[in-house]
C-alpha positions in Angstrom: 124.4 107.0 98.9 123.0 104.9 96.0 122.3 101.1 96.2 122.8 98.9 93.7 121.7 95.4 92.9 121.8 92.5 89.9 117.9 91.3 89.1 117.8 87.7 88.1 115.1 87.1 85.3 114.2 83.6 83.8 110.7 82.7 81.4 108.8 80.9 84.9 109.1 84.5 86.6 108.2 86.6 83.9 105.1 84.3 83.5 104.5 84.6 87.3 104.8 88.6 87.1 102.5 89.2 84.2 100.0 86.3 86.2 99.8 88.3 88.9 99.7 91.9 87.0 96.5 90.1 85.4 94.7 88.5 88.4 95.5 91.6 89.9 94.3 94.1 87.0 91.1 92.2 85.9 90.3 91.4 89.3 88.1 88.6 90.8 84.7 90.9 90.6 85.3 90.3 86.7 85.8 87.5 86.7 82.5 86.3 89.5 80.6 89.3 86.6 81.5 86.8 84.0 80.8 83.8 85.6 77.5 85.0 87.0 76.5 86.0 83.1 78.0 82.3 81.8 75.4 81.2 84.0 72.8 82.8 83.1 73.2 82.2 79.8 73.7 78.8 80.4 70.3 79.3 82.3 68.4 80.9 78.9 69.6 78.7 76.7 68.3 75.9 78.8 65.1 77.7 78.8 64.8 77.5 75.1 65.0 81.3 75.3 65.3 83.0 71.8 64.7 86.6 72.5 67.3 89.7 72.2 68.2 88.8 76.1 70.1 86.1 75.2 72.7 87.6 72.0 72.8 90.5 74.2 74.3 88.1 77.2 76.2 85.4 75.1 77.8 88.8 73.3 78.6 90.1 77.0 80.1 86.6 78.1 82.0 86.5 75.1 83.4 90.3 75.2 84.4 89.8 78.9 86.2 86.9 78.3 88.2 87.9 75.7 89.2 91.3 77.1 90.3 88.8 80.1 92.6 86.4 77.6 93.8 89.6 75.8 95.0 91.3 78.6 96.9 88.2 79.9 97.9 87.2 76.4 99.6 91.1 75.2 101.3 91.4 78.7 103.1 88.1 78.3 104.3 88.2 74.7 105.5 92.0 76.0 107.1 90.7 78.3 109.1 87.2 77.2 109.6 89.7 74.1 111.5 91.8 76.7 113.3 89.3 78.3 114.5 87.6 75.4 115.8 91.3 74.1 118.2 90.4 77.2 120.3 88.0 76.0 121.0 84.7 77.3 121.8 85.7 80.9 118.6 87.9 81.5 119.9 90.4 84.2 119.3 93.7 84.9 121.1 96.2 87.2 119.0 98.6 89.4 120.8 101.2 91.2 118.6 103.6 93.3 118.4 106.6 95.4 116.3 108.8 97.3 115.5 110.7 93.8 115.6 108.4 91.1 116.2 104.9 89.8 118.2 103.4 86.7 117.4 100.1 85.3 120.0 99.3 83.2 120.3 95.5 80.9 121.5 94.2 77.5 118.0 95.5 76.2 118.1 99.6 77.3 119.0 101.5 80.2 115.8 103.9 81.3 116.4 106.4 85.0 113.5 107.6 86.0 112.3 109.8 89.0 110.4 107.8 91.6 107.0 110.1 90.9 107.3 108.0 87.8 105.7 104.9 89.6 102.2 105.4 90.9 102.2 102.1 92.4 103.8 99.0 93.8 102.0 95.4 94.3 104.2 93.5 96.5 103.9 89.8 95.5 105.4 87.7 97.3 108.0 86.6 94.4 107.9 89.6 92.4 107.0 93.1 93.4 105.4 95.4 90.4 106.2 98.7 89.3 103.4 100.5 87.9 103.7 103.4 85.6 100.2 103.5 84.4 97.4 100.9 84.5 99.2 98.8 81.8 102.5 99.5 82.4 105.0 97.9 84.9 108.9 96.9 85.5 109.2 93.6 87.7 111.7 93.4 90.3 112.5 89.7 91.9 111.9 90.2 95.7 114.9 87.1 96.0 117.7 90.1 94.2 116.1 92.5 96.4 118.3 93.3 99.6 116.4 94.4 103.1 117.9 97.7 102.2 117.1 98.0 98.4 113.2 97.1 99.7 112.8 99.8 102.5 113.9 102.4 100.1 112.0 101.6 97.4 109.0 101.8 99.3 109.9 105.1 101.4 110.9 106.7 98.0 107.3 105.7 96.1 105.4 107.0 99.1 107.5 109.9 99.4 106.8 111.1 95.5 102.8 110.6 95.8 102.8 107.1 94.7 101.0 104.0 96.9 102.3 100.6 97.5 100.3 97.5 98.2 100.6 94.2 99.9 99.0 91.4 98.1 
């Protein structure tokens, strides 16, 4: 038997969801990588350094930290794009099964088979789901019923796909 539930959406969880889709995505080894090469730059300008070794680091710190901002900065004007496309009571209905699952607001209505998602990061607010590496459908953890939850994860795992705890 299907389950059905109403997903409440507002701007501070949206930003939330696509904070912890970057932190998440990008990772804190990029982050320490681009730190560790700030520093060293800092380190050979200090120096007084003038030879290729420092363009080629000031270019690396640069390019890391802007694929970082981008990343962060195309996901969230995706996504309060999104949630503005649903009106002024942002909501969403999900209605799930074993096989499939429709989301279904003022913006579109998309059912997809649960092979679809090749992984879920549980937040503790928000839990993701991933299509690709760049793609994702949040669902509030507070709209999501005990019941709703245990079949969402037994259906992902079931299809192939992998769900994390963070």
């Amino acid at each position: 038997m299907p389950l059905e539930t109403t997903l409440h959406y507002h701007p501070d969880l949206v930003r939330h969801a696509v904070f912890c889709f970057w932190r998440r995505s990008t990772g804190r080894r990029t982050l320490l990588v681009s730190a560790a090469l700030a520093i060293w730059f800092g380190v050979l300008l200090a120096r007084g350094d003038r030879s290729w070794q420092i363009g080629v680091t000031g270019a690396a710190v640069a390019i890391s930290l802007l694929v970082c901002a981008s990343v962060y900065a195309v996901h969230h004007r995706n996504a309060m794009g999104k949630l503005r496309d649903m009106g002024n009571t942002p909501q969403a209905t999900l209605r799930a099964d074993q096989d499939s699952f429709t989301l279904a607001s003022p913006a579109g209505l998309a059912t997809l088979p649960w092979s679809s998602v090749k992984q879920v990061w549980q937040f503790e607010r928000v839990w993701l789901l991933l299509f690709s590496p760049a793609q994702f459908s949040t669902l509030p953890v507070a709209d999501l019923p005990p019941e709703m939850q245990h079949l969402i994860e037994a259906s992902v795992r079931a299809a192939g796909g992998k769900v994390h705890r963070l």
